[in-house]
C-alpha positions as CSV (number, residue, x, y, z in Angstrom):
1,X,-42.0,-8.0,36.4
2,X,-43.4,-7.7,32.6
3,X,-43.0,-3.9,32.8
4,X,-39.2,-4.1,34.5
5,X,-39.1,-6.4,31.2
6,X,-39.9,-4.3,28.2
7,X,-38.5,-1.2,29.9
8,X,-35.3,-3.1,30.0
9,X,-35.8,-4.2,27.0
10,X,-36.7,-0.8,25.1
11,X,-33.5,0.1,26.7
12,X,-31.6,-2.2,24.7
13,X,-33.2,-1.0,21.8
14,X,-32.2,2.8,22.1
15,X,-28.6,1.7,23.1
16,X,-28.4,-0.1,19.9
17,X,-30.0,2.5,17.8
18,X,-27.6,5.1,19.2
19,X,-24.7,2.8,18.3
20,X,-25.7,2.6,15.2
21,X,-26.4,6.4,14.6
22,X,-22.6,6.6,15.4
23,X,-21.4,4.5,13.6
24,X,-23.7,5.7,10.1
25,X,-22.1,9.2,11.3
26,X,-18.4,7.7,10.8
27,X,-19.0,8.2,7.4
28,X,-20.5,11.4,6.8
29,X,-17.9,14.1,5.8
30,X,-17.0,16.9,8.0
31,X,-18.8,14.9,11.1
32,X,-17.4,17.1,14.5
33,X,-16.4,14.9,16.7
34,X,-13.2,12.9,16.0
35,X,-13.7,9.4,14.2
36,X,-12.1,8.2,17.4
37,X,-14.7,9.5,20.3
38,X,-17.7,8.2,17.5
39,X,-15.9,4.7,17.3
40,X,-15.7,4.6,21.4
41,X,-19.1,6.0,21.7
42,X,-20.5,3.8,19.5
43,X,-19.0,0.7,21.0
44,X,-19.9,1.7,24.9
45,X,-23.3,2.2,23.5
46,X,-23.4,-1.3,22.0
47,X,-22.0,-3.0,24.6
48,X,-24.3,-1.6,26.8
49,X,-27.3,-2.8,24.5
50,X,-26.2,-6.5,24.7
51,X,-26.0,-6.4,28.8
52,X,-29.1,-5.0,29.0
53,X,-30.5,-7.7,26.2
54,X,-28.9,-10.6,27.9
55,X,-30.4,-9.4,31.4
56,X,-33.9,-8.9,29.8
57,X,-33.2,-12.7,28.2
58,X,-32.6,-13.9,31.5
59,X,-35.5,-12.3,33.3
60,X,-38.1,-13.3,30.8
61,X,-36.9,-17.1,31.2
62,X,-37.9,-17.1,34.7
């Protein structure tokens, strides 16, 4: 169960790091893809972080 945990939990990580990397790249000029697809992109990406930290939340309570 621990190592379900900090896999999940590393997951949450990346996701957030990823959203993060797109949305640092929303201000670079002369970035390819549209500001649009990096605003979505970076919002799917941190919205999948949080699930993923609120289920490893939840399984580490129990």
């Amino acid at each position: 169960m621990k190592s379900v945990i900090l896999v999940l939990f590393l997951l949450s990580i990346l996701l957030f790091v990823g959203a993060i990397w797109n949305t640092l790249a929303l201000k670079r000029p002369g970035f390819y893809p549209p500001k649009q697809v990096l605003k979505k992109r970076a919002s799917a990406l941190a919205g999948g972080g949080g699930i993923f930290l609120v289920v490893t939340i939840i399984l580490s309570s129990f």
